[in-house]
C-alpha positions as CSV (number, residue, x, y, z in Angstrom):
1,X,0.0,0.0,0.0
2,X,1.6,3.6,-0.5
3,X,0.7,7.1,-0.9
4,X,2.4,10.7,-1.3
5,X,3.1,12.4,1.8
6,X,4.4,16.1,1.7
7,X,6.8,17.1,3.7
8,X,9.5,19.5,4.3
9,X,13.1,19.8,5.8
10,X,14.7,16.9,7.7
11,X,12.9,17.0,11.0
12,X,11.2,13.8,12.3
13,X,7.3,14.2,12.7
14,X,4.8,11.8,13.6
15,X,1.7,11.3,11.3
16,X,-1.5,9.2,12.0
17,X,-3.8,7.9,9.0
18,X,-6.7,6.5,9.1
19,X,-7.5,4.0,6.1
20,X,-10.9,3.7,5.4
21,X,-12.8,1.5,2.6
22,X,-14.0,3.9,-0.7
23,X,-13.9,4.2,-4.1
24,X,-11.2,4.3,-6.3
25,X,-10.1,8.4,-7.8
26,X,-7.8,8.2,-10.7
27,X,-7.0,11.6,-11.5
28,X,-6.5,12.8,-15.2
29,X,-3.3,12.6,-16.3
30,X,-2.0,10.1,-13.5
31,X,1.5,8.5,-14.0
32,X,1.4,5.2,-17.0
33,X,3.9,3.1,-18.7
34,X,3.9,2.9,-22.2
35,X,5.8,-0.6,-23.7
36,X,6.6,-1.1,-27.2
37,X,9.3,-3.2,-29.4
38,X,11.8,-0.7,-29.0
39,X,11.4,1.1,-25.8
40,X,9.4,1.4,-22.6
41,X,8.1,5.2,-21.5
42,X,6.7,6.2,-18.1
43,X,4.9,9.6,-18.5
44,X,2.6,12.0,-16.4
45,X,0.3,14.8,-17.1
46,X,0.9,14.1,-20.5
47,X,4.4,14.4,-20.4
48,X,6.8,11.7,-21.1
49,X,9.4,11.3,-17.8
50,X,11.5,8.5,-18.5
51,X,12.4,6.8,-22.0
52,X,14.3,3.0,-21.4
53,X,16.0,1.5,-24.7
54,X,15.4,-2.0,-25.2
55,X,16.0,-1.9,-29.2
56,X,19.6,-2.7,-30.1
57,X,21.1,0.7,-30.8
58,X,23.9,0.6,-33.7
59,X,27.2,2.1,-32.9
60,X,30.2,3.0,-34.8
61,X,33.8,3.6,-33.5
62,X,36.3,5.3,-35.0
63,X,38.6,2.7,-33.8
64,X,36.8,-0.5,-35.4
65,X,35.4,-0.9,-38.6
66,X,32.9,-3.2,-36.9
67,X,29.5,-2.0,-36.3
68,X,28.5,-2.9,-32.7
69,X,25.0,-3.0,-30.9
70,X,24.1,-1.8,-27.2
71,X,20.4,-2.1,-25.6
72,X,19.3,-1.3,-22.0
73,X,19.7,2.6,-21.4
74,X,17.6,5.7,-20.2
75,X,17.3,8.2,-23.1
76,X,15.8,10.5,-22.7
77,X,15.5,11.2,-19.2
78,X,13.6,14.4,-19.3
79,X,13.0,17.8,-17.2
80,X,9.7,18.2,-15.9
81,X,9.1,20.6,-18.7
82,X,10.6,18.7,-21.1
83,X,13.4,19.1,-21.8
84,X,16.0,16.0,-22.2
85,X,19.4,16.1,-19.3
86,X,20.6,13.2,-20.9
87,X,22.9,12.7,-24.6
88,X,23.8,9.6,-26.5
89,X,25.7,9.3,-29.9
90,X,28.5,12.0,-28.5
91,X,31.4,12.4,-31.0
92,X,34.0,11.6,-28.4
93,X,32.5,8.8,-26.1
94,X,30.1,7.0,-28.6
95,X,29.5,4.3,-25.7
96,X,28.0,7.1,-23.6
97,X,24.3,5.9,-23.7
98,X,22.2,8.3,-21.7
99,X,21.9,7.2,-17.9
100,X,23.2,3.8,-18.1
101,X,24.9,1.2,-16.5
102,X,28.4,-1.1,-17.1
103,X,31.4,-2.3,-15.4
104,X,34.9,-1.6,-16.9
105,X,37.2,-4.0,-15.5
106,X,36.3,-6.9,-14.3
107,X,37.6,-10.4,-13.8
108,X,35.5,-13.3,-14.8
109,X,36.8,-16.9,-15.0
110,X,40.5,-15.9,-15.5
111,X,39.9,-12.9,-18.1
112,X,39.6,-9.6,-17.7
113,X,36.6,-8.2,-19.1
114,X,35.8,-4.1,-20.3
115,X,31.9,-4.2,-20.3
116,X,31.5,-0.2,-20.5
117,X,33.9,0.6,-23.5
118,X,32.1,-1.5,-26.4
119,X,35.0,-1.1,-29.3
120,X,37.6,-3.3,-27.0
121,X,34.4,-6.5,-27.9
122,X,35.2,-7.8,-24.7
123,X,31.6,-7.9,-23.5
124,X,28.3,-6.4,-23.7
125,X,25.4,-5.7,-21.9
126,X,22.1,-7.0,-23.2
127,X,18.1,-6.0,-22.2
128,X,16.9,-9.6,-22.1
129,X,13.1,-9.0,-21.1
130,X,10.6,-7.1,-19.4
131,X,9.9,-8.6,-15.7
132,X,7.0,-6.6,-14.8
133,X,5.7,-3.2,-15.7
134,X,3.1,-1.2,-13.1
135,X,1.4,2.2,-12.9
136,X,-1.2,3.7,-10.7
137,X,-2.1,7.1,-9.4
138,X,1.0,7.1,-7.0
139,X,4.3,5.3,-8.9
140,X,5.2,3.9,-12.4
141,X,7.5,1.6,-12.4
142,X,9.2,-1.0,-14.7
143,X,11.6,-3.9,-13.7
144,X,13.9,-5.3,-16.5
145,X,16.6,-8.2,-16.8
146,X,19.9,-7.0,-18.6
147,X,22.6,-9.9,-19.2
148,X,26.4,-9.5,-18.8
149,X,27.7,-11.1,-22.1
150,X,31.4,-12.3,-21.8
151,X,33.2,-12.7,-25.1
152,X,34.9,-15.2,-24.8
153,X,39.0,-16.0,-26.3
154,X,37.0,-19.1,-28.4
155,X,35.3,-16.8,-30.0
156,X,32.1,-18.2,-28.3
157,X,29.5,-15.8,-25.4
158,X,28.8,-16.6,-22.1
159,X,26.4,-14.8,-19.9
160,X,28.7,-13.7,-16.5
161,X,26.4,-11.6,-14.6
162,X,22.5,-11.4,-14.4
163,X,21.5,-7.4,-13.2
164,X,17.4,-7.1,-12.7
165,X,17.4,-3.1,-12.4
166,X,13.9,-1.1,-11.0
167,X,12.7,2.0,-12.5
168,X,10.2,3.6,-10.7
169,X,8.8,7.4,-10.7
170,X,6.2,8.9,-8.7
171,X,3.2,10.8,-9.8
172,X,4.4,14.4,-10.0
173,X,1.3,17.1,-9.3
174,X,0.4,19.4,-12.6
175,X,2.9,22.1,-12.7
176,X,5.4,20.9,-10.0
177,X,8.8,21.4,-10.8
178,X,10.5,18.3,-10.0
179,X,10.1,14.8,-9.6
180,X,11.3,11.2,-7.7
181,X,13.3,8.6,-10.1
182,X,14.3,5.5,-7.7
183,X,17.3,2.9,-9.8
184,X,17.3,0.2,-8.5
185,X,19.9,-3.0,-9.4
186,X,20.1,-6.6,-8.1
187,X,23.0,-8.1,-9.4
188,X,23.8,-11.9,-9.1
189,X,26.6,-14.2,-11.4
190,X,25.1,-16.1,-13.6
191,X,28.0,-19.1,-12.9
192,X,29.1,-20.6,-10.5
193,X,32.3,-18.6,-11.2
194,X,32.5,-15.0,-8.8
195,X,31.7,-11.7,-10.9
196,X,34.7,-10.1,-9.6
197,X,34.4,-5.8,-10.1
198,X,37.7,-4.6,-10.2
199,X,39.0,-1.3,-8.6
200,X,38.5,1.6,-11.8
201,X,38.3,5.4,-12.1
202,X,34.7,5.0,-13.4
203,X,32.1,2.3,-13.9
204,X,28.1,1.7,-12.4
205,X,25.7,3.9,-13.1
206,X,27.2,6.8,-15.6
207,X,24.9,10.2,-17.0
208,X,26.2,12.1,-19.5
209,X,25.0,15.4,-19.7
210,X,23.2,17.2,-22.0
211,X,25.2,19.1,-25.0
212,X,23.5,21.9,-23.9
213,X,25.4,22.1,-20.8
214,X,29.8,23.5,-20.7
215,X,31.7,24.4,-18.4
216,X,30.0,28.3,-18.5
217,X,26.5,27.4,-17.9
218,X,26.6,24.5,-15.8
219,X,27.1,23.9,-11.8
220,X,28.2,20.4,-9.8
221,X,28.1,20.8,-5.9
222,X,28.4,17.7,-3.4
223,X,26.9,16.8,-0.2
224,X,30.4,17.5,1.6
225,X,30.2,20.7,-0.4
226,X,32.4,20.3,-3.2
227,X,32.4,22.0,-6.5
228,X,33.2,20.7,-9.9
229,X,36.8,21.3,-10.2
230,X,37.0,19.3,-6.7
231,X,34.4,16.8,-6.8
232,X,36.4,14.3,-9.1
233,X,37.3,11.4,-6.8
234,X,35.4,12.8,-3.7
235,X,33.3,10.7,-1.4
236,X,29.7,12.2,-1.9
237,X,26.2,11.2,-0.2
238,X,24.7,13.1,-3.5
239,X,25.9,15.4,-6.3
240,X,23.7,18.0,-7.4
241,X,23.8,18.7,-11.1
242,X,21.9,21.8,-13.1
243,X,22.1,24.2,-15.5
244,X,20.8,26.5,-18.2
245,X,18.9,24.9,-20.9
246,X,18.0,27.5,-23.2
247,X,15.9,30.2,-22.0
248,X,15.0,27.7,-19.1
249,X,17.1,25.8,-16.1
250,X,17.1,22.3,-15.2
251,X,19.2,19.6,-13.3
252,X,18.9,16.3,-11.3
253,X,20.2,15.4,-7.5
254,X,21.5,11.8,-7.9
255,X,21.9,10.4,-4.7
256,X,23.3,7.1,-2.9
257,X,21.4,5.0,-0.1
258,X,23.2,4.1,2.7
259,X,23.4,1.0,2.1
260,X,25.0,0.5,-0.9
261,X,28.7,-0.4,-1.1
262,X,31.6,1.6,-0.2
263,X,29.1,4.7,0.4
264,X,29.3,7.3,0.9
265,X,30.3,6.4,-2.6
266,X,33.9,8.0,-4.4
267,X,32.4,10.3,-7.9
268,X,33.6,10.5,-11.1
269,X,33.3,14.1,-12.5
270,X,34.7,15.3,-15.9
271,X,36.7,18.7,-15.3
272,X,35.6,21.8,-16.6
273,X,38.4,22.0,-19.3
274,X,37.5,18.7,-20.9
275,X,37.3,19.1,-24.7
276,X,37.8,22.5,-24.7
277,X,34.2,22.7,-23.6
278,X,33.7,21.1,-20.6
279,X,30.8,18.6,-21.2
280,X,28.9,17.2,-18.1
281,X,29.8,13.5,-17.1
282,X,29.3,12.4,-13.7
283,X,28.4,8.9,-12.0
284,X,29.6,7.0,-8.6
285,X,31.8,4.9,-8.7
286,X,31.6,2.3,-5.7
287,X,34.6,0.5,-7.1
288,X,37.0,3.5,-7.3
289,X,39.6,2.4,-4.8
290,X,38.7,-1.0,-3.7
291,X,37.3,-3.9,-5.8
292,X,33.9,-5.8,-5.2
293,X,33.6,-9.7,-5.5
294,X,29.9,-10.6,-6.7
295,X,29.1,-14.2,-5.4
296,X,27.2,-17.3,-6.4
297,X,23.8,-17.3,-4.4
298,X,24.1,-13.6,-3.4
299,X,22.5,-10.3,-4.3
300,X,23.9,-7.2,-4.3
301,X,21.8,-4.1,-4.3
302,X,22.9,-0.6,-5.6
303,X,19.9,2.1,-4.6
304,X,19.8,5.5,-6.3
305,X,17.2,8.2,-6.0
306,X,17.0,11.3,-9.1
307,X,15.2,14.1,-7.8
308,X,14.9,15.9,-11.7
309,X,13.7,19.7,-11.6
310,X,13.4,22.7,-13.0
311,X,14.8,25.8,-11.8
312,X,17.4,26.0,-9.5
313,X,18.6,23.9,-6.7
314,X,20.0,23.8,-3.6
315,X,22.5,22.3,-0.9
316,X,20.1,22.9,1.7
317,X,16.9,21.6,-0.6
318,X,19.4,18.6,-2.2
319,X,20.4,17.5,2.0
320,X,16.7,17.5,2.6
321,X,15.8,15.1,0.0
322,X,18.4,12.7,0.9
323,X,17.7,12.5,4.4
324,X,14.3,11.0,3.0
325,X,15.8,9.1,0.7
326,X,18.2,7.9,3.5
327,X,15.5,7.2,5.9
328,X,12.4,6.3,4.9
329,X,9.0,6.7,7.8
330,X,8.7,3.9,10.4
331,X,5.2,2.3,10.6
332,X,3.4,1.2,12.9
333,X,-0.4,-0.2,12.3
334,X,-2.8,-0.3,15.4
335,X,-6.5,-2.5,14.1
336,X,-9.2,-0.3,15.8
337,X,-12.2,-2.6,14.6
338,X,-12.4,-5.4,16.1
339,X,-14.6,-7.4,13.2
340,X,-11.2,-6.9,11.2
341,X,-8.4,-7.7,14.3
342,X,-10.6,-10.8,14.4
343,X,-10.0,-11.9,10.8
344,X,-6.2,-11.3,11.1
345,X,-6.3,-13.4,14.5
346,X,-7.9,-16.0,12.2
């Protein structure tokens, strides 16, 4: 059961609810998934929110003459009005697919495997199927499997790793400004050999930027209060990222649960000199400085929370949301009639 509760800053408060049996209100313009052959869309208010790629996108490198495929990526991921914080087909990093996922080195039955730069056809990372797809007036979400495809030295494939990743975004009111994305990934090998994640400057779950954003028009500030030119290799509970879209502004707070591994987690952040130009590239990085073994018969969870807005943000708005994020209500439930305490009895 869930609902929207408002709230504001990061001080505990105690609510009581009374649930009651009624009919069901579906508002106009409630949150929906879309699914197609190519792609599956969550929208709201009769905006589309979230676009996830499960059609095999064609890439070229200039360092192959080989044509290679990628599917299972978030492009666009847009502003709430409209407009797309996310690129793919960039000149310089063709394998930048939007919001995405990927390992880069990794160690997997004696070889070591590059799953996030494509062109070394060492491994991919395939969308295998659609595990469940749900909307209502209060979330959308969709649930996906994506394989982890070893090439092997035989020439031959083997899937190494199984990821079943959550996407999930709740109903935004007409005409707010920003609104919740919850990633969510369950990795488990799909051998009995480990999936072993190597220590690497990036990897996980990367975004690459708009183009509209450079280094003159765009912002990066941490949790521990670090700007762009410091934030590279910093631990960070979240990284706030915004800036001027055309004659409009617009950003996203990505943030790590507690939980996750090595959090608060180390960041990887382009410098503003990159290119000339300073194009926006940020992700964690769990495995920065430490590697991460991936066992038979266990999952491991990565949690991330997008709040995506428009207009400008703030550290003390961006700390507020992930102290919810962070720590979610305790719940109690007290049965006042007793025809229904009796039935649970039973």
């Amino acid at each position: 059961l869930y609902w929207l509760v408002k709230a504001a800053g990061n001080t505990a408060k105690k609510r009581i609810y009374e649930l009651s049996k009624g009919k069901p209100f579906i508002p106009a313009g409630h949150i929906q998934t879309a699914t197609t052959d190519s792609a599956l869309t969550i929208s709201a208010n009769n905006k589309s929110l979230l676009r996830f790629n499960v059609y095999d996108h064609k890439l070229t490198f200039p360092q192959i003459k080989d044509t290679l495929q990628r599917s299972g990526f978030i492009h666009p991921l847009n502003a709430p009005h409209g407009q797309p914080l996310t690129r793919i087909d960039a000149w310089d990093h063709k394998h930048h697919m939007g919001l995405w996922s990927a390992w880069t080195h990794v160690l997997f039955e004696g070889d070591t495997i590059d799953f996030w730069n494509l062109y070394k056809k060492e491994g991919t990372i395939r969308f295998a199927n659609t595990v469940s797809a749900t909307d209502g007036t209060v979330y959308a979400d969709y649930e996906v499997l994506q394989q982890h495809v070893a090439y092997k030295k035989d020439g031959s494939e083997k899937i190494a790793m199984n990821e079943t990743q959550s996407m999930r975004i709740y109903q935004p009111e007409k005409g707010q400004d920003y609104y919740l994305l919850d990633i969510t990934t369950h990795m488990s090998t799909a051998t009995e050999s480990p999936f072993t994640i190597l220590k690497y400057s990036y990897s996980s779950l990367g975004w690459r930027g708009t183009e509209k954003w450079n280094r003159t028009n765009s912002e990066v500030l941490t949790s521990e209060g670090k700007v762009r030119k410091e934030a590279d290799g910093a631990r960070a509970r979240w990284v706030l990222v915004q800036g001027k879209i055309d004659d409009d502004y617009a950003g996203a707070v990505m943030m790590s649960y507690p939980a996750n591994f090595n959090h608060p987690e180390p960041l990887r952040v382009w410098p503003e000199n990159i290119f000339n130009n300073g194009d926006m590239y940020t992700n964690f990085v769990p495995n920065k400085d430490r590697d991460w073994v991936i066992e038979k018969g266990k999952d491991n969870v990565l949690k991330y929370r997008f709040v995506v807005f428009n207009g400008h943000f703030d550290k003390e708005k961006a700390e507020a949301a992930w102290y919810y994020f962070a720590h979610p209500p305790k719940v109690s439930v007290e049965i006042t009639d007793p025809t229904i305490e009796k039935k649970f009895k039973n």
